[in-house]
C-alpha positions as CSV (number, residue, x, y, z in Angstrom):
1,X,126.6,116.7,97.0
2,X,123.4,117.3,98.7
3,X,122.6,117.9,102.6
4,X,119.4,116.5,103.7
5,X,118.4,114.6,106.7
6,X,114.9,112.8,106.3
7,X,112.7,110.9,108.6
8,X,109.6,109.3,107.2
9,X,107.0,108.1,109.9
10,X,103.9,106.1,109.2
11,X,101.8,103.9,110.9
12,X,101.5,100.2,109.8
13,X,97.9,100.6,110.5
14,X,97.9,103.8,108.0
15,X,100.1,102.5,105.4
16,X,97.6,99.4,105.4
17,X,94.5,101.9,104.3
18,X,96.7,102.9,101.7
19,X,96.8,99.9,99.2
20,X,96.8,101.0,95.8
21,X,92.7,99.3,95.4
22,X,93.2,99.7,91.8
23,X,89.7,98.4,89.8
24,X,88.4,95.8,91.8
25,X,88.9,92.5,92.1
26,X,92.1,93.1,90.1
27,X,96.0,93.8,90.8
28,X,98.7,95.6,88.1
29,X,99.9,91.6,87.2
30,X,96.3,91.5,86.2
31,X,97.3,94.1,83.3
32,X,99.4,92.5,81.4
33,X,98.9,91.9,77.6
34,X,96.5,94.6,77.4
35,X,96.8,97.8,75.9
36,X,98.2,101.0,76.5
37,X,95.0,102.6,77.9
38,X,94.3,99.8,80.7
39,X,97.8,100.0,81.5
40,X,97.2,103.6,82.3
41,X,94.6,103.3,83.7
42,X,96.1,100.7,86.5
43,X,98.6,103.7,87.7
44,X,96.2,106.8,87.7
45,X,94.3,106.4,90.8
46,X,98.0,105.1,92.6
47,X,99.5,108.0,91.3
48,X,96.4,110.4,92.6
49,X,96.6,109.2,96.2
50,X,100.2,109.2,96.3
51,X,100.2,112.8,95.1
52,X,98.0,113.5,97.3
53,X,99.4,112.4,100.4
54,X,103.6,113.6,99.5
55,X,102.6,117.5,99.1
56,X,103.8,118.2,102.4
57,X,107.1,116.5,101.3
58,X,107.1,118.2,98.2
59,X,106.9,122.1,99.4
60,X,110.0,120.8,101.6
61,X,112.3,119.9,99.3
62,X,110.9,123.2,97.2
63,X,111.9,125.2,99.5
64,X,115.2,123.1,100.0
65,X,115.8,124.3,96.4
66,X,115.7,127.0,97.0
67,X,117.6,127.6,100.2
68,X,120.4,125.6,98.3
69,X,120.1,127.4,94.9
70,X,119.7,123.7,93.3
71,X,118.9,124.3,90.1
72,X,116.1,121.9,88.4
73,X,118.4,119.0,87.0
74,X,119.8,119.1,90.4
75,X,116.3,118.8,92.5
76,X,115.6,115.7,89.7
77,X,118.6,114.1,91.1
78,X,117.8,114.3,95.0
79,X,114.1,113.1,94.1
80,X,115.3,110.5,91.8
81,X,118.0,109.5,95.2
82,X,115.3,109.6,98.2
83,X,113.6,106.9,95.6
84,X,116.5,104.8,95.1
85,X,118.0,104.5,98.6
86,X,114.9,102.6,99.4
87,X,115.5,98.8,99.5
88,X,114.3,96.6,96.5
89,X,111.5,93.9,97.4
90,X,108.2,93.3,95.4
91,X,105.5,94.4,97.9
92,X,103.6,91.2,96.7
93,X,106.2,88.9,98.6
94,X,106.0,91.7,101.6
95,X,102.1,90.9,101.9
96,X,100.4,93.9,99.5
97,X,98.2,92.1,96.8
98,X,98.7,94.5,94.3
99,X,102.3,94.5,94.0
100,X,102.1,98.1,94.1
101,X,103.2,100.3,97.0
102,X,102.1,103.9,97.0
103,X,104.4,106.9,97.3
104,X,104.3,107.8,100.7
105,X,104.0,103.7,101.7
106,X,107.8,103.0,99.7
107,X,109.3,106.3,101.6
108,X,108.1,105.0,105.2
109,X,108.9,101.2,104.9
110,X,112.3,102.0,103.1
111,X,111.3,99.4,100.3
112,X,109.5,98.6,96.9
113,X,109.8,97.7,93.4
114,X,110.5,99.1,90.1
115,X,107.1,100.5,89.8
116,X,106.4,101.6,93.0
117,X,109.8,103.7,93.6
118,X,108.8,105.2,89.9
119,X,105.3,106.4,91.2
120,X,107.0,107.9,94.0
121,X,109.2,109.6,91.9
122,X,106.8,110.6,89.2
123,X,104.1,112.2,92.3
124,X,107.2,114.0,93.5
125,X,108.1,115.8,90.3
126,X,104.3,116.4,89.4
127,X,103.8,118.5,92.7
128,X,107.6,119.9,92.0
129,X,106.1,121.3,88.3
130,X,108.5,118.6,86.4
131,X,106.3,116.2,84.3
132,X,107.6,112.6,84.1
133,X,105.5,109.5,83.7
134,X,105.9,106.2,83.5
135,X,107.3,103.2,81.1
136,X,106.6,99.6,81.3
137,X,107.6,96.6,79.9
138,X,105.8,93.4,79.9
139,X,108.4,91.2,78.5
140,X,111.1,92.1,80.8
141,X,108.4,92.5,83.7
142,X,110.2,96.3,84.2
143,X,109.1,99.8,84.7
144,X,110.9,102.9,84.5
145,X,110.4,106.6,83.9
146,X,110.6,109.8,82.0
147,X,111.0,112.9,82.8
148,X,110.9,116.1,81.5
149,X,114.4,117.5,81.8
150,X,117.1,117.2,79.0
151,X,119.6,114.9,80.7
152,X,122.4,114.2,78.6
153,X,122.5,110.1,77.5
154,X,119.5,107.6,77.1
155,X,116.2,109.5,76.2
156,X,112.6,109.5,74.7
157,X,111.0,112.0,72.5
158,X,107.7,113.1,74.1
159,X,105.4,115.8,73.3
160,X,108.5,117.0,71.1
161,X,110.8,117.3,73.9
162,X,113.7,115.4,74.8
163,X,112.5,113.0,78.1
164,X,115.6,111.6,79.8
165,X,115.2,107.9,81.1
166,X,115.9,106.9,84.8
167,X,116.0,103.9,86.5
168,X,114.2,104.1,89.8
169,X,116.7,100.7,90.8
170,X,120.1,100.8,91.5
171,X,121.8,103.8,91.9
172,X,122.2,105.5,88.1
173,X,122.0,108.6,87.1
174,X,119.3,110.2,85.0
175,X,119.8,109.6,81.4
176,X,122.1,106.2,82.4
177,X,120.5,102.6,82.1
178,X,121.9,98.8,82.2
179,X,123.0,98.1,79.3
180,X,120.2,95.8,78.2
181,X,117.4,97.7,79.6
182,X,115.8,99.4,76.7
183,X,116.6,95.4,74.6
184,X,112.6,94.7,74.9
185,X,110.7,95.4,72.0
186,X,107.0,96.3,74.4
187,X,108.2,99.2,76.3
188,X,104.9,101.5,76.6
189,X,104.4,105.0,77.3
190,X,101.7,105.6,79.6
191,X,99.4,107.7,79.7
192,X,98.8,109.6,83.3
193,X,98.2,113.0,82.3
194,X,95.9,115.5,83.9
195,X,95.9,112.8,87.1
196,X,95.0,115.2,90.4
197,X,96.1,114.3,93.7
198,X,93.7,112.8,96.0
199,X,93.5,112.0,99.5
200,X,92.7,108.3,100.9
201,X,89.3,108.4,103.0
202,X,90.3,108.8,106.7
203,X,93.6,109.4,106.4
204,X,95.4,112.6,107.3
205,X,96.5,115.3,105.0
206,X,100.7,114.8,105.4
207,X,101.2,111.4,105.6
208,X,104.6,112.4,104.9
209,X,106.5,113.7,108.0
210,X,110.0,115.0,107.0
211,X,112.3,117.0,109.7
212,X,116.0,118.7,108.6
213,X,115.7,120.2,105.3
């Protein structure tokens, strides 16, 4: 449906400077069984430095958009694919403490969890002008996201809109989910508003490299 060729180089030295270093001394796991605002608070600065370092990515598949007239349910659906053609592995069995793989660190290793490949969708969309955020679950040890756009099928009422649910696993559309995902009672919203993007000390500008949009 959609023509894009995409190579993602990055340094294992680089992608090493960008651990999530979410409060110290602590990891996401470390989050659990607390409330909605320390939950939040986990993902903002993740969130800030992967925004930070996919803009370059972003004004690409922008102006991929527009080149191919996609229109904006279309662009959710190739951001929403570049996220879920990466390989599922918890970054804590692939040697990252925090179990949390930033943005630009999922695209270049090919791989991550259900967290990580939603903050990578979530920074893409917030550059893009889509809102979406995040949805976790501690019972079912799960994350997925909102967004913004009125998908038809599964869906959340935020800010008096209609947020369609997606998966950042397996290979669903937006809108579709397993048939037991939404069976946990502890799904929470959170909160990531107002996050700005933010670079990681010594680290260049576009981590992102992408070539034949």
């Amino acid at each position: 449906m959609y023509s894009l060729s995409l190579d993602f180089g990055l340094a294992p030295a680089l992608a090493n400077r960008l651990s999530p270093s979410l409060i110290p001394g602590q990891t996401k796991h470390d989050f659990e069984c607390v409330g909605r605002r320390e939950l939040s608070l986990a993902y903002r600065q993740p969130l800030a430095y992967s925004m930070g370092h996919l803009s370059t990515l972003a004004d690409r598949l922008r102006q991929a958009a527009q080149d191919h007239g996609w229109n904006v349910k279309e662009l959710v659906e190739v951001v929403v694919a570049l996220a879920q053609a990466s390989d599922y592995h918890d970054p804590v069995d692939l040697g990252e403490p925090t179990g949390l793989f930033l943005g630009p660190v999922t695209l270049a290793r090919g791989e991550g969890d259900c967290d990580s490949k939603s903050l990578l969708i979530i920074a893409l969309l917030r550059d893009l002008g889509i809102d979406a955020t995040m949805l976790v679950s501690e019972t079912g040890k799960h994350a997925m996201l909102a967004i913004d756009v009125p998908f038809p099928g599964r869906h959340i009422i935020l800010k008096g809109r209609r947020w369609a649910l997606v998966e950042a696993t397996g290979h669903d559309p937006a809108g579709v989910l397993k048939s037991d995902a939404m069976a946990e009672s502890d799904w929470t919203v959170l909160n990531l508003s107002n996050v700005e993007p933010r670079l990681a000390d010594g680290a260049p500008e576009a981590l992102d490299k992408a070539s034949g949009l």
